[in-house]
VOGU-3710 file (C-alpha; in Angstrom, 3 decimals, decimal comma):
1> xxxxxxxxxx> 134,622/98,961/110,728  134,799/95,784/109,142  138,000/96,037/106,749  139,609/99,193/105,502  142,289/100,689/103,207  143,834/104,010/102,059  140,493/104,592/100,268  137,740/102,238/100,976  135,967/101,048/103,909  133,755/98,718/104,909
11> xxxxxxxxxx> 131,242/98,795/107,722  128,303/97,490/108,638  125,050/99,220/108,467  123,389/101,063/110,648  119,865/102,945/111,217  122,034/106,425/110,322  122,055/104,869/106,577  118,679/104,299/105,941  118,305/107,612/103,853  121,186/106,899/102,069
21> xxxxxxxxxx> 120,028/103,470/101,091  116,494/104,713/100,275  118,202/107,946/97,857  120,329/105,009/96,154  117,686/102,625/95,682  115,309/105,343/94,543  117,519/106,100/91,653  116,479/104,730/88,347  119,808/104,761/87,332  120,670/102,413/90,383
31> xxxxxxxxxx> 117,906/100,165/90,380  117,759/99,330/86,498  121,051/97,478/87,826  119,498/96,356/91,277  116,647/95,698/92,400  114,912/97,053/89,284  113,216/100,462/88,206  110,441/99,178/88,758  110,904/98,125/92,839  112,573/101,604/94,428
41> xxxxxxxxxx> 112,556/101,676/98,367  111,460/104,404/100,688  112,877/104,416/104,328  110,589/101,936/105,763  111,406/99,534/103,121  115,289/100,034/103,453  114,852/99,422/107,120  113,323/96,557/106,696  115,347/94,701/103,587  118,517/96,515/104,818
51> xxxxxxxxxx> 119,138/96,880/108,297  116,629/95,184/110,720  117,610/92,125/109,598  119,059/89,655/111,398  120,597/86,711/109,596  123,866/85,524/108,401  124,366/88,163/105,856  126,496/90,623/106,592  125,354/93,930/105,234  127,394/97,003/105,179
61> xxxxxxxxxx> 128,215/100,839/103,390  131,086/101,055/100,923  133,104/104,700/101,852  135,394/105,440/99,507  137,696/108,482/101,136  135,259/108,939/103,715  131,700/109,633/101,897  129,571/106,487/101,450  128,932/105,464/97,891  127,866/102,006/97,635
71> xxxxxxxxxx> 126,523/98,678/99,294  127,997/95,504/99,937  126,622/92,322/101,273  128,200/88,799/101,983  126,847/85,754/103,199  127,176/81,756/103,724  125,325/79,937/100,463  122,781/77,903/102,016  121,684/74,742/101,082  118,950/75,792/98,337
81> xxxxxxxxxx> 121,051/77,494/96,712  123,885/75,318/96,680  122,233/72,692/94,810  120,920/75,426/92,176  124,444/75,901/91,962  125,431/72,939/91,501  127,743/72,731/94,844  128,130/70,310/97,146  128,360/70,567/101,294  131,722/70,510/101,831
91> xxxxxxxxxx> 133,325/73,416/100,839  132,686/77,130/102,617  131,047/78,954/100,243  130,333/82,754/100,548  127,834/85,014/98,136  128,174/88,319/97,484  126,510/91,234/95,661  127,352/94,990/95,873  126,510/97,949/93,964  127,634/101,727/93,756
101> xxxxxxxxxx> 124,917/103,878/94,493  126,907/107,041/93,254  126,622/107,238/89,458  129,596/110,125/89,913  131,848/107,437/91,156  130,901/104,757/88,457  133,183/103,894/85,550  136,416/104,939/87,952  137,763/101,471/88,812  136,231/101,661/92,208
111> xxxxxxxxxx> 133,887/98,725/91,910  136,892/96,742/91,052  138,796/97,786/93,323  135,866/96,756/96,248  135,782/93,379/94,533  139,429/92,604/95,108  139,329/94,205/98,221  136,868/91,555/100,046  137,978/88,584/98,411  141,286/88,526/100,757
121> xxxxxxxxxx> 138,855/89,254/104,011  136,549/86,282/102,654  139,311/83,720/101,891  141,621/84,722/104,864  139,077/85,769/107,418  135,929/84,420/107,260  138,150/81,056/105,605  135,539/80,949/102,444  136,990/77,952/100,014  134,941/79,938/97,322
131> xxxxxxxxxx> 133,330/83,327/96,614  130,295/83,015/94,379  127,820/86,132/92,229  125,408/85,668/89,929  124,908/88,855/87,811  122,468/89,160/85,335  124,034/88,222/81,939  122,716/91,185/80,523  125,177/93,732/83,122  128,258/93,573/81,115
141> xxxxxxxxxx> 129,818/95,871/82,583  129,435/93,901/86,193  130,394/90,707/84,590  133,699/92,355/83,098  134,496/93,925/86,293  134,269/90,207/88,128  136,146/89,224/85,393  138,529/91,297/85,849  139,040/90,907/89,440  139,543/87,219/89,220
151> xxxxxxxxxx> 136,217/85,266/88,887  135,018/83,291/85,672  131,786/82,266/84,372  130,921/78,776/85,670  127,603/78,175/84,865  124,144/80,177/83,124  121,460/80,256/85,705  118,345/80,270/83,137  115,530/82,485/84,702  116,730/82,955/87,979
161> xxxxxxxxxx> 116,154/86,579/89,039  113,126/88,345/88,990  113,864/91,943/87,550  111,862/94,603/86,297  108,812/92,144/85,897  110,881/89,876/83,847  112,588/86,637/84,597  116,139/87,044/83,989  119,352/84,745/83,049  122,417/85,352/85,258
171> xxxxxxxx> 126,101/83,998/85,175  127,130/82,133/88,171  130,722/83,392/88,736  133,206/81,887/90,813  136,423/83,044/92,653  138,209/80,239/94,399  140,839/79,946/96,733  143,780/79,601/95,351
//
């Protein structure tokens, strides 16, 4: 278990999940949000994007009371990215992106409440200066939730996600430590 409260947990993934992963991201309603209808994942495809990875990204299930619902992965911004960014070296910067792969459990503050629940085991932790997402500007509902949780819109990434065929705009959001 990486982190834990009175109704989420976060742990890494393991080879148990893969069918999870591949029901989730076999779910049009799940993938017009991530990864795109138009990209869904069988086993062999979750095991290899997911789990037998081996990287500094830290990938891991979202349980809320006890019955996974959702993804979650952080990681170091590298280099390339920081300068499409616009970032410097200095500062630790961490990326995240997460989803809920339950549509039952969407719309019940849960996302939320996972965003403000890893920013305090990023900052305090893992000592991240920053926490950084870049959402598609057209997923209002994920850029209100960030919103919500602390992070502001810092810069529009013009065409930088691939997604459902199309090239995309995004918001580069920002949490930092405070």
């Amino acid at each position: 278990m990486i982190i834990q409260n009175e109704h989420l947990a976060i742990r890494e993934i393991t080879l148990k999940d893969k069918e999870i992963m591949a029901h989730w991201l076999s779910d049009p309603r799940v993938l017009h949000f991530y990864e795109g209808r138009d990209n869904p994942h069988d086993e062999q495809l979750v095991a290899a994007r997911f789990i037998n990875r081996h990287d500094e990204t830290a990938r891991c299930i979202v349980e809320y009371k006890g019955r996974a619902i959702g993804y979650i992965q952080f990681y170091p911004v590298l280099a390339e990215e920081r300068k499409i960014y616009g970032y410097g070296s200095q500062e630790k910067i961490f990326g995240t992106d997460q989803f809920i792969g339950e549509p039952d459990y969407w719309n019940k503050g849960i996302g939320t409440e996972l965003v403000k629940f890893i920013k305090p085991y990023l900052f305090e932790s893992l000592g991240a200066d920053r926490i950084v997402m870049d959402p598609q500007t057209e997923n209002k509902r994920a850029v209100a939730c960030y919103e919500k949780c602390g992070y502001r819109k810092v810069k529009l990434l013009e065409k930088h996600e691939l997604h459902e065929g199309k090239m995309r705009d995004c918001w580069l959001m920002e949490c930092r430590k405070v």
